[in-house]
N, C-alpha and C positions, 0 to 999 in steps of 0.2 A: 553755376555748378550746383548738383541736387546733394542736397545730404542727407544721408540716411540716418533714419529715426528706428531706436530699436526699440520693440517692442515685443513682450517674453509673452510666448504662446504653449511651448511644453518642452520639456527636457530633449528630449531628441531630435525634435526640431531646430530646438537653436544653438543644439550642438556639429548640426552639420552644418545651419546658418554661418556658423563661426569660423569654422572651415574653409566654408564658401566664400567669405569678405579676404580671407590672405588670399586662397587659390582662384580668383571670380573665372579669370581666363582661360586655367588650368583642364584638359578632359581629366572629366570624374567616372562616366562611365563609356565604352564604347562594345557595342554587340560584336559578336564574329562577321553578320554579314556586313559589318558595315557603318552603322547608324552611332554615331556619336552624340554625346553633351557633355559643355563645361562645366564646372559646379556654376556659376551663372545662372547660365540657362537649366540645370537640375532643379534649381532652388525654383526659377519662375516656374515649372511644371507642376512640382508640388504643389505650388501657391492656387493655382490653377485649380489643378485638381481640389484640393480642401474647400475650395470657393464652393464648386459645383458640387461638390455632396454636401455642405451644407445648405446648398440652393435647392437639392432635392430634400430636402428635409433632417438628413440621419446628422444627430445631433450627441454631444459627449456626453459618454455612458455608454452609447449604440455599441452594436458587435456586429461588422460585414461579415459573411464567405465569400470568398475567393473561388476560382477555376480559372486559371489562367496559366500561359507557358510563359514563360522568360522573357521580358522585354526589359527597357528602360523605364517605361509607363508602370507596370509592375512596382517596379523597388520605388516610383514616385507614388507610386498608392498608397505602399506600408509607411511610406513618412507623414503622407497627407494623411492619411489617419491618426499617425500620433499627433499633429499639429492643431488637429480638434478634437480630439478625446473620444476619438472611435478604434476600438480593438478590431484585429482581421483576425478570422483562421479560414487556412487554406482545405478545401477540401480535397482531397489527395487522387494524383490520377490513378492509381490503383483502388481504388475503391468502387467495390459493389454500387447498384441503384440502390440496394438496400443498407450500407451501410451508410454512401450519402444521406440517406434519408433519417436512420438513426441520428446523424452526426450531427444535422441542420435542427432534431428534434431537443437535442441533448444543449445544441449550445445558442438557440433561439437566435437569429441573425437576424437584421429587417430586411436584407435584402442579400442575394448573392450577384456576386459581380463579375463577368466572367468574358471572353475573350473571342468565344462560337471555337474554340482550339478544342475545347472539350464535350461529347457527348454530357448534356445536364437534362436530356429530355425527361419529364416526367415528374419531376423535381417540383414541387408544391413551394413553389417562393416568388417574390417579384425578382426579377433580372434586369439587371441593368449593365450595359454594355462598356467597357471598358475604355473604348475611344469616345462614348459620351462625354466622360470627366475630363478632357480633354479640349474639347470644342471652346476656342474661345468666346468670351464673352462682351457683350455691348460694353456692359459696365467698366469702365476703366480702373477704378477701385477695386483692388480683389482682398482687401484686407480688411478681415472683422474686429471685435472687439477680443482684445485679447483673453484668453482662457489658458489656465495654470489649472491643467488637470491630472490630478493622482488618482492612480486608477491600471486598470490592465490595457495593458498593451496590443497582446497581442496573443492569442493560445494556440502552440501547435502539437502533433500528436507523437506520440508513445511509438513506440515499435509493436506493440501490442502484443506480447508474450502470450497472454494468453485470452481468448474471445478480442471483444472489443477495446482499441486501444487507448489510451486513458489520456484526457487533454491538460495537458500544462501550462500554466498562465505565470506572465510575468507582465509587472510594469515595469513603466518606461523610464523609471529614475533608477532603479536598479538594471538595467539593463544596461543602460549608458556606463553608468560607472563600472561594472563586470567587464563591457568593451574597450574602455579606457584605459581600465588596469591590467587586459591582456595586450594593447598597442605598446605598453610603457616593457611590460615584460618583454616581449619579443624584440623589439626598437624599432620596430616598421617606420619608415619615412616617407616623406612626400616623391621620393623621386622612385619608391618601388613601385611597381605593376602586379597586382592580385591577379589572380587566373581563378577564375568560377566554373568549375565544368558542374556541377550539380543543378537538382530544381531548385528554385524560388521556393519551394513549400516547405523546404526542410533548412533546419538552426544550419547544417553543416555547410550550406550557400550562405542565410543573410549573415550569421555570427564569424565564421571565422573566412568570409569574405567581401559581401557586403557592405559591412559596416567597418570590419577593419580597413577596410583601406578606404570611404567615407570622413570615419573619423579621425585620419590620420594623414589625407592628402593625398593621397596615392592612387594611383590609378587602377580601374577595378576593368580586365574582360571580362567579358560575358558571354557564355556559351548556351547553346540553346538547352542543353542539359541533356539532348539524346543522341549527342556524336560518339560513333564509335572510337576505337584505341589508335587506329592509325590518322583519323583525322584529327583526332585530338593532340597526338605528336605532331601534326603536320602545321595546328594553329599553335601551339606552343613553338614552335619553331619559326613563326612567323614574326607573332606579339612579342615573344621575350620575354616574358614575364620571371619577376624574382621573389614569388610568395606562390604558395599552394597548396591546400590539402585535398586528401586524397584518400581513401580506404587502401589499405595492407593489398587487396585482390587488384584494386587500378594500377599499384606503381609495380605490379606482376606481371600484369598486362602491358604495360609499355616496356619493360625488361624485355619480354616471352618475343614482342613484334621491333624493336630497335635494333639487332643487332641484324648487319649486314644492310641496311637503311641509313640514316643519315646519324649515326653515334652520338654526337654533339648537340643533338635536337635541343634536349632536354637542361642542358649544362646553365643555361640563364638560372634557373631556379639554385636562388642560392638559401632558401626556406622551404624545403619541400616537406612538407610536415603532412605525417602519418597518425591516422585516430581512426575510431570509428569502431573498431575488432579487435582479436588478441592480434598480436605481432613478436613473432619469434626471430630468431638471430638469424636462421638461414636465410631468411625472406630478406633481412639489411644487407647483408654478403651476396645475395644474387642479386639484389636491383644494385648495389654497386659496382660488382661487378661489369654487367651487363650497361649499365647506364652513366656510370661513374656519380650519380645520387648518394650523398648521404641521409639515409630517412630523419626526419626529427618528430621522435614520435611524441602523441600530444593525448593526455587523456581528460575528458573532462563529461558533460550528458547535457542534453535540454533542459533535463531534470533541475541540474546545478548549476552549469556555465565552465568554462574551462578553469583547470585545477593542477597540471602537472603538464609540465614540458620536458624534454631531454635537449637540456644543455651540450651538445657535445664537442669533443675537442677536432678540432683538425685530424687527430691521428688514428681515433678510436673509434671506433661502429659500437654502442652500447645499448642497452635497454633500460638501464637506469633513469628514472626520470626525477626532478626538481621540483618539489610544490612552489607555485608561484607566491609571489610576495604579496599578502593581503590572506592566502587560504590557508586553514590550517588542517592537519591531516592526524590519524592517528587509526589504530590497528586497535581490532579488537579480537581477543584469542577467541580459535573454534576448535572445538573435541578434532584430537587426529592431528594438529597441526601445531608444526614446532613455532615455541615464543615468538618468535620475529615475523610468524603470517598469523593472517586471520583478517577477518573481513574490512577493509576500508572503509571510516569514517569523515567526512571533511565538515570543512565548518566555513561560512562566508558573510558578512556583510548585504551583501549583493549578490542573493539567489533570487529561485523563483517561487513564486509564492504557492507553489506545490499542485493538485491537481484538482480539477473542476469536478465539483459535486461528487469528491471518492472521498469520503472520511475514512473508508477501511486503508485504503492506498497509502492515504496523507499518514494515517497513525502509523505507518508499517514503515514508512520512507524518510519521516520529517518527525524525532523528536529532539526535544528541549532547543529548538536551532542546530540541529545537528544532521546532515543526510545519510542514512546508513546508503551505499551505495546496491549491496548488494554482490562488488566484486571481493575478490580474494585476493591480497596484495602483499610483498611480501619488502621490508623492510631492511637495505642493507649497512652495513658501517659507515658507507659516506652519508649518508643518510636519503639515498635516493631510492625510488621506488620501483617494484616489476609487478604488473598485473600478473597474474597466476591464470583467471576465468572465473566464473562467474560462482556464487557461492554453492547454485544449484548445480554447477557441475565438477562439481568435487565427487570425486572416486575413492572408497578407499581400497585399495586391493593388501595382498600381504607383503607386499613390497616395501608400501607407504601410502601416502598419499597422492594423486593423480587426478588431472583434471583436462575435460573435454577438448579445449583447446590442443593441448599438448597430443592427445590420441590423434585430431584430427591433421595434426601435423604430419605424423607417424605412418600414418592408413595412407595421406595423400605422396606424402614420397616413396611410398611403396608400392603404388596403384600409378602410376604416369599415364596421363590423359582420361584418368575416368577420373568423375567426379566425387568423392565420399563425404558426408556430413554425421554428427554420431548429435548423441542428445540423450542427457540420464530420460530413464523413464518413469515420472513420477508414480505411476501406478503401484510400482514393484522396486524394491529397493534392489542398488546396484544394479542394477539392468539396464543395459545400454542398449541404444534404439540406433540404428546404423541404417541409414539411407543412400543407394550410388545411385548414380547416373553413367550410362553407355551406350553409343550410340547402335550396339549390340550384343546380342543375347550370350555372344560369345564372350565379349569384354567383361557380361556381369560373372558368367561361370569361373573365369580366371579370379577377376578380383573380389567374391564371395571365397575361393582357395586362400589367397594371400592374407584375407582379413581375420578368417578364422585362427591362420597358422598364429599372425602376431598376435590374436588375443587372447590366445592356450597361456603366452606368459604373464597376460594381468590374470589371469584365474577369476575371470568376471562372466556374470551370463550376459547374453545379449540377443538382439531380434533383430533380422540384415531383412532390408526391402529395398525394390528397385522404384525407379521416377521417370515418368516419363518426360518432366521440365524441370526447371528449374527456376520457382518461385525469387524475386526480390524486391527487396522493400525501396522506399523512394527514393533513398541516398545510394543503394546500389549491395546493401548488403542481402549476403543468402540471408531468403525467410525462414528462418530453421522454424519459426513455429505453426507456420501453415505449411511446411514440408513434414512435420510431425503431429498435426491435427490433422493429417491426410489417414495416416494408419491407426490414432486412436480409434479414429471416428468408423475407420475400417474395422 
């Protein structure tokens, strides 16, 4: 009988190590098409893989890029990198040649690693192919001398509000524990099923699915990340899965296409947890309706790590949410807004260590230990929370106060089937910048009428333009800032 000898390589590693030694047998992760691993066999991949990057050389401290789609191989890379003290950041399949190339300039990589799934032609770096790290080896030995590395993990990007978007770095000792502390809050087990429909390149895959069900035992799908709504029903219906998140516009989309379909697709998910955008009360009333889903919505950023859940009851659809146990939160007053809102503040242990080479960003985002968010939140007697929107989209008309979220609620249930998105215009105060989508000239003449009439009652100016698409970012949200860098720049 062999027995195993443990020996500490780095925080995140020998946290799913440890995982791995109760579940060995257990699938850890299985693709849609098919391709399974146990944590077993997950752990030797890894091992695997860390062997051969450091047999090509890249050693702790190193920073890979990434280009790659979704696989099993993938989420064994981002371990096998923490296992030897190499940082990844993904370079994003929406991005320019030119902004790759800024991106590779900005965060210096020794090499980018990539899959041939992605156009990287032109791209000034060595490539190394992602099924190389894989090829086994002569050597039967794959284990080096242990390395207990503090240091970054891993950096991924900003939504990028505005120009280029700003990179976030966290290590891997905080990262573990911020992932720990949300498996304890939520009570994830080994016998639930994660559901991934996102890319590998964004927190909203590895954070609150990846790794929670990694470090929790639990079995993790994996989707390729560009299934449509009805295939996506069709593999949820298949896997059963009982954990999920999901953007406000996805669990709209599977409302908008379930009914008259198979109803009950969806009903495994007994965590269907909502993040990512605002989230108003009609949207929890129509996907339950329609789906019989209760949302649990979840708010939290890359920025900081997850921060606020809605606890909710059997009975009640709320928007109230719960600061998790370990974060602290608090409200700070803004002119126009009564005591109980004003902008969210949290405070954690276990964030991230803010943004790469932005000192103006860092000092605007991260003081005394403290993250100003930037949202607007508003504070009620039980003590739970309701996002408002964002601080820069605060309105104030003679009513009160008002905020972009809320209008685009408004514009889009009074426009059915066109698209509308609004956005303060920092040029010009109070000026609201109003972009639709129609799939004709007629659709825009009607809902230009309907927009106008509803914004006679905020007595605000504004500037209506049409789109001929509709930008989104990696996780799947409208790009409102490259749909509004369209007509400054116009």
């Amino acid at each position: 009988m062999k027995c195993f000898t443990y020996k500490s390589h780095s925080v995140l590693y020998d946290a799913v190590l440890s995982i791995s030694l109760e579940h060995n047998n257990d699938i850890a992760i299985e693709h849609v098409t098919g391709e399974k691993v146990t944590f077993d066999q997950l752990i030797k991949k890894i091992d695997l893989c860390a062997y051969n990057l450091h047999s090509l050389g890249i050693v702790s401290g190193q920073c890979v890029a990434v280009s790659l789609q979704n696989s099993i191989e993938y989420i064994s890379l981002i371990i096998a990198c923490a296992k030897i003290g190499i940082s990844y950041v993904p370079i994003l399949e929406s991005f320019s040649k030119e902004y790759a190339t800024l991106a590779l300039k900005k965060i210096n990589p020794v090499a980018l690693i990539t899959d041939s799934s992605r156009n990287t032609k032109g791209l000034k770096i060595e490539n190394i192919f992602l099924k190389r790290l894989f090829e086994d080896t002569d050597n039967g030995e794959l284990e080096k001398p242990p390395i207990i590395y503090s240091g970054n993990f891993r950096m991924l990007w900003s939504s990028g509000s505005t120009g280029f978007p700003k990179i976030i770095i966290w290590n891997q000792e905080n990262f573990v524990l911020e992932r720990l502390r949300w498996i304890r809050n939520i009570k994830i087990t080994p016998k639930d099923i994660v559901f991934c429909r996102h890319t590998l390149d964004v927190a909203h895959a590895t954070d609150l699915h990846v790794f929670t069900s990694l470090l929790s035992g639990a079995k993790l799908v994996l989707c390729s990340g560009k299934e449509h709504t009805i295939e996506l029903i069709e593999l949820i219906d298949k896997f059963k899965p009982t954990v999920m998140s999901a953007l406000p516009s996805h669990y709209k989309c599977f409302a908008d296409e379930i009914v008259g379909k198979n109803v009950s697709a969806l009903r495994s998910l007994r965590m269907p947890f909502c993040g990512g955008s605002y989230v108003n009360i009609d949207l929890l009333m129509y996907v339950y309706k329609r789906t019989g889903l209760k949302l649990r919505q979840l708010y939290g950023s890359t920025d900081f790590g997850l921060a606020m859940v809605n606890y909710y009851s059997e009975d009640n659809l709320d928007l109230g949410m719960t600061v998790l146990k370990g974060v602290n939160a608090q409200i700070i007053e803004l002119p126009g807004l009564e005591e109980s809102s004003g902008e969210l503040v949290l405070f954690s242990p276990f964030t991230s260590d803010g943004y790469l080479k932005n000192d103006p960003e860092n000092a605007k985002s991260f003081k005394n230990g403290f993250y100003y968010t930037g949202d607007i939140a508003t504070i009620r007697e039980n003590w739970t929370y309701i996002i408002q929107g964002r601080v820069s989209d605060l309105i104030i008309t003679p009513e009160g106060p008002r905020f972009v979220p809320e209008l685009d609620s408004i514009l889009s249930d009074n426009t059915k089937k066109i698209s509308v998105f609004t956005m303060i215009d920092a040029s010009k105060k109070n000026n609201i910048l109003i972009a639709i989508h129609s799939t004709s000239n007629e659709g825009n003449r009607i809902t230009i009428n309907k927009i106008e009439s509803l914004l006679s009652l905020w007595k605000v100016t504004y500037t209506i333009f049409t789109l001929d698409d509709i930008p989104l970012t990696s996780v799947g949200k409208i790009d409102k800032p490259k749909i509004f860098a369209r007509q400054i720049n116009f």
